[in-house]
ROSE-4610 file (N, C-alpha, C; in Angstrom, 1 decimal, always signed):
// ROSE-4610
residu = [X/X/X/X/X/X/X/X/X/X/X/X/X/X/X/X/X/X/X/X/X/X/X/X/X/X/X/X/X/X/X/X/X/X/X/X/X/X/X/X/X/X/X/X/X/X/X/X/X/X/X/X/X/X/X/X/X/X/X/X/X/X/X/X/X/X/X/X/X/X/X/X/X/X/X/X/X/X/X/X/X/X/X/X/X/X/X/X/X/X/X/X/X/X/X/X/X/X/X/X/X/X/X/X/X/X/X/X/X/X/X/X/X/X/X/X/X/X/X/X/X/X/X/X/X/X/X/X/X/X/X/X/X/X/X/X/X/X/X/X/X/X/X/X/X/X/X/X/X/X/X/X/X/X/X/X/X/X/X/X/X/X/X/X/X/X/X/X/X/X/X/X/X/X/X/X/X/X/X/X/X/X/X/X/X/X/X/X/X/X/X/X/X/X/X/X/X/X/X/X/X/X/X/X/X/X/X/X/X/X/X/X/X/X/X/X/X/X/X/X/X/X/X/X/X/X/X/X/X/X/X/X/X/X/X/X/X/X/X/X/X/X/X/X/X/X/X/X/X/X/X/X/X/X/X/X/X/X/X/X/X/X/X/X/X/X/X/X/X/X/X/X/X/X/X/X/X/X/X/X/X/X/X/X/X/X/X/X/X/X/X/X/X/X/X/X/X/X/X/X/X/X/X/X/X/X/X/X/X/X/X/X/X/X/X/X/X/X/X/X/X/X/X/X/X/X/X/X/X/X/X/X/X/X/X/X]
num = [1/1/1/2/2/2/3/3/3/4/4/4/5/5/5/6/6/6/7/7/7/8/8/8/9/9/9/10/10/10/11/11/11/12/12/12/13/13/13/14/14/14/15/15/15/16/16/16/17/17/17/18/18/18/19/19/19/20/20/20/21/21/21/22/22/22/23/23/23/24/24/24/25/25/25/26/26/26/27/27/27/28/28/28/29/29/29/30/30/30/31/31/31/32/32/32/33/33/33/34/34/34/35/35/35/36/36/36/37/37/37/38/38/38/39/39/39/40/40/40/41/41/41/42/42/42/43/43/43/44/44/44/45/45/45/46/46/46/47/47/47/48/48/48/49/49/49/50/50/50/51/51/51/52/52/52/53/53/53/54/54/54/55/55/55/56/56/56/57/57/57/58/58/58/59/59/59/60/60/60/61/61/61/62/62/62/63/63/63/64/64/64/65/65/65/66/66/66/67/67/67/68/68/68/69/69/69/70/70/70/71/71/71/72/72/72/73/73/73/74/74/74/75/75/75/76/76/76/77/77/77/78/78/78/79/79/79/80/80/80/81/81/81/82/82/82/83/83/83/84/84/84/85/85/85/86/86/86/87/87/87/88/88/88/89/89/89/90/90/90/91/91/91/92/92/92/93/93/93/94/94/94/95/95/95/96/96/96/97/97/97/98/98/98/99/99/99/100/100/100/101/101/101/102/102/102/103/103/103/104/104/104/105/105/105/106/106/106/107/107/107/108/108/108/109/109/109/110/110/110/111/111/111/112/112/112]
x = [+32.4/+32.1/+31.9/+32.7/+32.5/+31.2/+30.6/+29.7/+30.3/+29.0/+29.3/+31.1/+31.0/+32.0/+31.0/+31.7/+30.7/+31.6/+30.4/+31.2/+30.4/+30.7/+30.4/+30.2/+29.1/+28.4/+28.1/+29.1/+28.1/+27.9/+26.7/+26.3/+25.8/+26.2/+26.5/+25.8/+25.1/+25.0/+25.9/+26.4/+27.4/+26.8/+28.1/+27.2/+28.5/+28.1/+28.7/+29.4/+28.9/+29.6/+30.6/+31.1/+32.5/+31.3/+29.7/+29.5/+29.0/+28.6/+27.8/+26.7/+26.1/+24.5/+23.8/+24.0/+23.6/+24.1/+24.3/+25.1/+24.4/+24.1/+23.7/+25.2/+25.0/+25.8/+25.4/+25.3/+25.3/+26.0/+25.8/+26.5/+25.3/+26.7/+26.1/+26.8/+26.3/+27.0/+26.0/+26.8/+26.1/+25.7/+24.3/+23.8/+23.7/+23.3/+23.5/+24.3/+24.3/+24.9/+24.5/+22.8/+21.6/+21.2/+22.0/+21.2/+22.0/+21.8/+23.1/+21.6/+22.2/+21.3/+22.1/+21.2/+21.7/+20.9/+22.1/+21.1/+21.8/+20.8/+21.3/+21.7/+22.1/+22.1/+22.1/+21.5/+21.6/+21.9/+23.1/+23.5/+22.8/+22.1/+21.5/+22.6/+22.0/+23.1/+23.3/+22.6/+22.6/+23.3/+23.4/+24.8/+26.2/+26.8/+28.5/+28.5/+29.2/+29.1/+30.7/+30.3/+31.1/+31.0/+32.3/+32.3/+32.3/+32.7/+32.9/+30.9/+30.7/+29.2/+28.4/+28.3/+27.5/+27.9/+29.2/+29.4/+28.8/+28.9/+28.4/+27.0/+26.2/+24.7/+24.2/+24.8/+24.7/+24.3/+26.1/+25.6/+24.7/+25.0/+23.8/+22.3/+21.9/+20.5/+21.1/+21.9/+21.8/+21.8/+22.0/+22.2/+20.8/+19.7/+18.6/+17.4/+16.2/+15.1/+14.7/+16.0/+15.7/+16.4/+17.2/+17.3/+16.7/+16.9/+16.6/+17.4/+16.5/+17.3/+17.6/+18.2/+18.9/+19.0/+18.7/+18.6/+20.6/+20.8/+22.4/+23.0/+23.9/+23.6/+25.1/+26.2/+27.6/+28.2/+27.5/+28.0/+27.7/+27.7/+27.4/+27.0/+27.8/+27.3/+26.2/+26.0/+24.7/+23.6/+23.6/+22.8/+22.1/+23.1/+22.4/+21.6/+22.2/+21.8/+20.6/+20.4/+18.9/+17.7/+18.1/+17.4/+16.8/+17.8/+17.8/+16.4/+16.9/+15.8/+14.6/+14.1/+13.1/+12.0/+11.0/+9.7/+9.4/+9.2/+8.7/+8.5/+10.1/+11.0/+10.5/+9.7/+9.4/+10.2/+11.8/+12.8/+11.9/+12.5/+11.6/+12.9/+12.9/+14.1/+13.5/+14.5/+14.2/+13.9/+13.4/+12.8/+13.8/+15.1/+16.1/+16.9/+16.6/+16.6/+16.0/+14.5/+13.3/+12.9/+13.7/+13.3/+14.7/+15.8/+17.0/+16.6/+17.4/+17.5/+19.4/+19.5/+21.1/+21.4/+22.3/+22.5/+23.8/+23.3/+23.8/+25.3/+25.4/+27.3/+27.9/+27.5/+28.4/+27.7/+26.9/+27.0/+26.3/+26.6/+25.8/+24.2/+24.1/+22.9/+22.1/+20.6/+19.9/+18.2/+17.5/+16.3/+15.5/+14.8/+13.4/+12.2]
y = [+45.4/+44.0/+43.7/+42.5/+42.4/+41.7/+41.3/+40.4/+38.9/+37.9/+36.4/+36.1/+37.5/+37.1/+36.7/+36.3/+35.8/+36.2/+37.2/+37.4/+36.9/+36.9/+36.0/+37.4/+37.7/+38.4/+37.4/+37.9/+36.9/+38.1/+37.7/+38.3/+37.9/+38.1/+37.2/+38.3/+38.0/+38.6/+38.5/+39.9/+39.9/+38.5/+37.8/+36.9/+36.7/+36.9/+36.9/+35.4/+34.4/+32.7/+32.6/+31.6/+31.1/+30.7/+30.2/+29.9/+30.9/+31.0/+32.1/+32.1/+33.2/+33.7/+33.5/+32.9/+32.5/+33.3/+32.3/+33.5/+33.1/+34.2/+33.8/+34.2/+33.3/+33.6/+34.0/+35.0/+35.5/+35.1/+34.6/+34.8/+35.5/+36.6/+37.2/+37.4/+37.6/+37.7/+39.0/+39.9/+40.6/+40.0/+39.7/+39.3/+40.5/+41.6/+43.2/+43.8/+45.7/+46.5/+47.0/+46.7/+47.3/+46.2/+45.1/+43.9/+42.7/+42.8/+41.4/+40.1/+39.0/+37.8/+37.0/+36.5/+36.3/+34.8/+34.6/+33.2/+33.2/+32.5/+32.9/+31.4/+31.3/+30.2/+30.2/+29.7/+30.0/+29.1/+29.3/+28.4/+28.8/+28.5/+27.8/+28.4/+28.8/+29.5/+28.0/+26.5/+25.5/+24.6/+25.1/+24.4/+24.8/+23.7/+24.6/+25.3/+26.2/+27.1/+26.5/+26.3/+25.9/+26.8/+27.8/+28.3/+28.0/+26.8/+26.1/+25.8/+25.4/+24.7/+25.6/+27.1/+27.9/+28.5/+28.7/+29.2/+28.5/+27.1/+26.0/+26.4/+26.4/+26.0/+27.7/+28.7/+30.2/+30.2/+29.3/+29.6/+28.6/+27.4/+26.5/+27.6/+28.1/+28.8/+30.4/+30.4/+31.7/+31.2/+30.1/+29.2/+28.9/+28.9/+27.6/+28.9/+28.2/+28.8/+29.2/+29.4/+29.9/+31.6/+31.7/+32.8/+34.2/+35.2/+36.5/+37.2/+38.6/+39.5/+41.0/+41.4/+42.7/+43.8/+45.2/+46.4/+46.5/+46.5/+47.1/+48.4/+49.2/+50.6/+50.8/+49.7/+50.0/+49.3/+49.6/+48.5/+47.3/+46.0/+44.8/+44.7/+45.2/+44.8/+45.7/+47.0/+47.5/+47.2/+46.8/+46.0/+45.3/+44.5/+43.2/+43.2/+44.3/+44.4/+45.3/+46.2/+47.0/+46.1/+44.6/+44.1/+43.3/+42.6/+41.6/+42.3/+44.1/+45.1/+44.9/+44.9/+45.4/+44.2/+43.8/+42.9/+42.4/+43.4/+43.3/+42.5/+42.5/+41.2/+40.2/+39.5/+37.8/+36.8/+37.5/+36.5/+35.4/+34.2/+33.1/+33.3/+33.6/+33.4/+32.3/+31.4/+30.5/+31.4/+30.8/+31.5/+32.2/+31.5/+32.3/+33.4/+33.9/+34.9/+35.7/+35.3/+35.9/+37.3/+37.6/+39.4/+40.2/+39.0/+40.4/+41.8/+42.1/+43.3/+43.9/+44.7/+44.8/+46.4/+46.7/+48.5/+48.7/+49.1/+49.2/+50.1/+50.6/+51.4/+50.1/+50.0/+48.7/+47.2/+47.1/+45.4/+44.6/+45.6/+45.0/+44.9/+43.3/+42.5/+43.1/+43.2/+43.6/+43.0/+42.6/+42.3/+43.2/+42.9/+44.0/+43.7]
z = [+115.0/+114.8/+113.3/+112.5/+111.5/+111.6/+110.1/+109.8/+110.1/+110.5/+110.7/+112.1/+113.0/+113.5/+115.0/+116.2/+117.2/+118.3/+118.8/+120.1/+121.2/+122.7/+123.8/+124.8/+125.2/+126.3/+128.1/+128.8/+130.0/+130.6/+131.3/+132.5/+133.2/+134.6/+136.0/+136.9/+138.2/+139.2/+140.6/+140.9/+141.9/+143.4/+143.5/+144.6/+145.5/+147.3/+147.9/+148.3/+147.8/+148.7/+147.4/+147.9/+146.3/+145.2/+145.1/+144.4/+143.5/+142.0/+141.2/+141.4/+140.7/+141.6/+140.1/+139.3/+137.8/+136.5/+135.7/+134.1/+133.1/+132.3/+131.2/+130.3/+129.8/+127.9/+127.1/+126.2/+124.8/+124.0/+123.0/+121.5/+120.6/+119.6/+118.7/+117.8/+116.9/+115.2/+114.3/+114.0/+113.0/+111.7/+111.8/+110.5/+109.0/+109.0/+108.4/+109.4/+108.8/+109.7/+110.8/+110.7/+111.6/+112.6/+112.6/+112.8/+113.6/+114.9/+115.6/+115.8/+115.3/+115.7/+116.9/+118.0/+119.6/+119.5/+120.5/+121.0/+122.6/+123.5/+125.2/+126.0/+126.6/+127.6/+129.2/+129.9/+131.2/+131.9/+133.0/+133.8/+135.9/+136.0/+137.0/+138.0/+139.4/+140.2/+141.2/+140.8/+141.5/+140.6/+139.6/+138.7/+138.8/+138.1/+137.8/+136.4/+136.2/+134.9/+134.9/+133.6/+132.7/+132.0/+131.4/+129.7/+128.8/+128.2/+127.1/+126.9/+127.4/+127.9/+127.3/+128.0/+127.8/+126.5/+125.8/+124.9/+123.6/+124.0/+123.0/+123.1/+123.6/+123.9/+123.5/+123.4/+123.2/+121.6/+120.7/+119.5/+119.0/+119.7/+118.9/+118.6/+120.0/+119.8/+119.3/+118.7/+117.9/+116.4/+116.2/+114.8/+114.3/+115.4/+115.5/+115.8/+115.7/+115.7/+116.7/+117.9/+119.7/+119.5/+118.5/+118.1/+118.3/+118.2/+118.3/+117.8/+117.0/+116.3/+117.1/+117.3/+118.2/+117.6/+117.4/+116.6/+116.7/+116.8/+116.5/+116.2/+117.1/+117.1/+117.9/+117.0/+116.9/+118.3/+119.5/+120.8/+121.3/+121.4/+120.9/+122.5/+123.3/+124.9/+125.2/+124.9/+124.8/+124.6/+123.5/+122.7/+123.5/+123.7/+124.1/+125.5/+126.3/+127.4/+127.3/+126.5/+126.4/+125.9/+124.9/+124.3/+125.3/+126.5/+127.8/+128.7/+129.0/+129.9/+129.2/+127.9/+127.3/+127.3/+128.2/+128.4/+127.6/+126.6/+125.1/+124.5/+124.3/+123.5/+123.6/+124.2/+124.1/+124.6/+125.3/+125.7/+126.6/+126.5/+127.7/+128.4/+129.6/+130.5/+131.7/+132.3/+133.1/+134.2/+135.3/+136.8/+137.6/+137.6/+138.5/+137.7/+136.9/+136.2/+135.5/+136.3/+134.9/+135.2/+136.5/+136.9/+137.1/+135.8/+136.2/+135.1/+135.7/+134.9/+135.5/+134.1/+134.0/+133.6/+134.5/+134.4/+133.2/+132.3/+131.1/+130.9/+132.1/+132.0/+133.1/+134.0/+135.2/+135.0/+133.9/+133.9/+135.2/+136.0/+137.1/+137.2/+137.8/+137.5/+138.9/+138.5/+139.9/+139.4/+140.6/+140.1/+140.4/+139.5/+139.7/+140.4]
C-alpha cells in the first residue's frame, strides 16, 4: 500500500434470506509506514447497502475527527480486522454490530 492511497475493507456477516445481515465499510490510507488511518461506516441489516454510500461515508470519517489510527504491519485487511477484534480500541460501533467479531484468515463475521 502506498502512502495517501485508499483502500475499501467491507465486512459483512454470512446471512441466510436475499437480504444482508449488516456491513461495515472501511476506508484506509497509510498515513507513515507504521501507520493506516481508518474511518468505518455501517449499513443497518434493516437498510439497503449501498456501496457508493458506504464508501463515501467511510472516507468522509477517515478525513474527519471520527477517524482512527491502525498499527500497520504490511496487511491492510489484517489490520484492520485485529484493530475491529481488539475492545480496547474505543471503536463506538452501532448495536447490530456491537458484538461482532471477525476471524482474521476467512473474514467470516461471528458474534461474541
Amino acid at each position: 500500500m502506498k502512502e495517501n492511497e485508499v483502500r475499501y475493507v467491507y465486512l459483512r456477516r454470512q446471512h441466510t434470506s436475499r437480504n444482508h445481515g449488516g456491513v461495515v465499510t472501511c476506508a484506509a490510507t497509510l498515513i507513515d509506514p507504521n501507520t493506516l488511518n481508518v474511518g468505518f461506516s455501517f449499513c443497518s441489516p434493516k437498510d439497503e447497502f449501498v456501496k457508493k454510500v458506504g464508501r463515501n461515508k467511510a472516507a468522509g470519517r477517515m478525513l474527519s475527527h471520527h477517524a482512527s489510527t491502525v498499527p500497520f504491519h504490511g496487511n491492510t485487511y489484517r489490520d484492520i480486522v485485529n484493530f475491529w477484534n481488539t475492545p480496547e480500541n474505543g471503536l463506538e460501533r452501532p448495536q447490530f454490530c456491537h458484538n461482532w467479531m471477525i476471524e482474521s484468515t476467512t473474514g467470516e463475521i461471528f458474534e461474541n
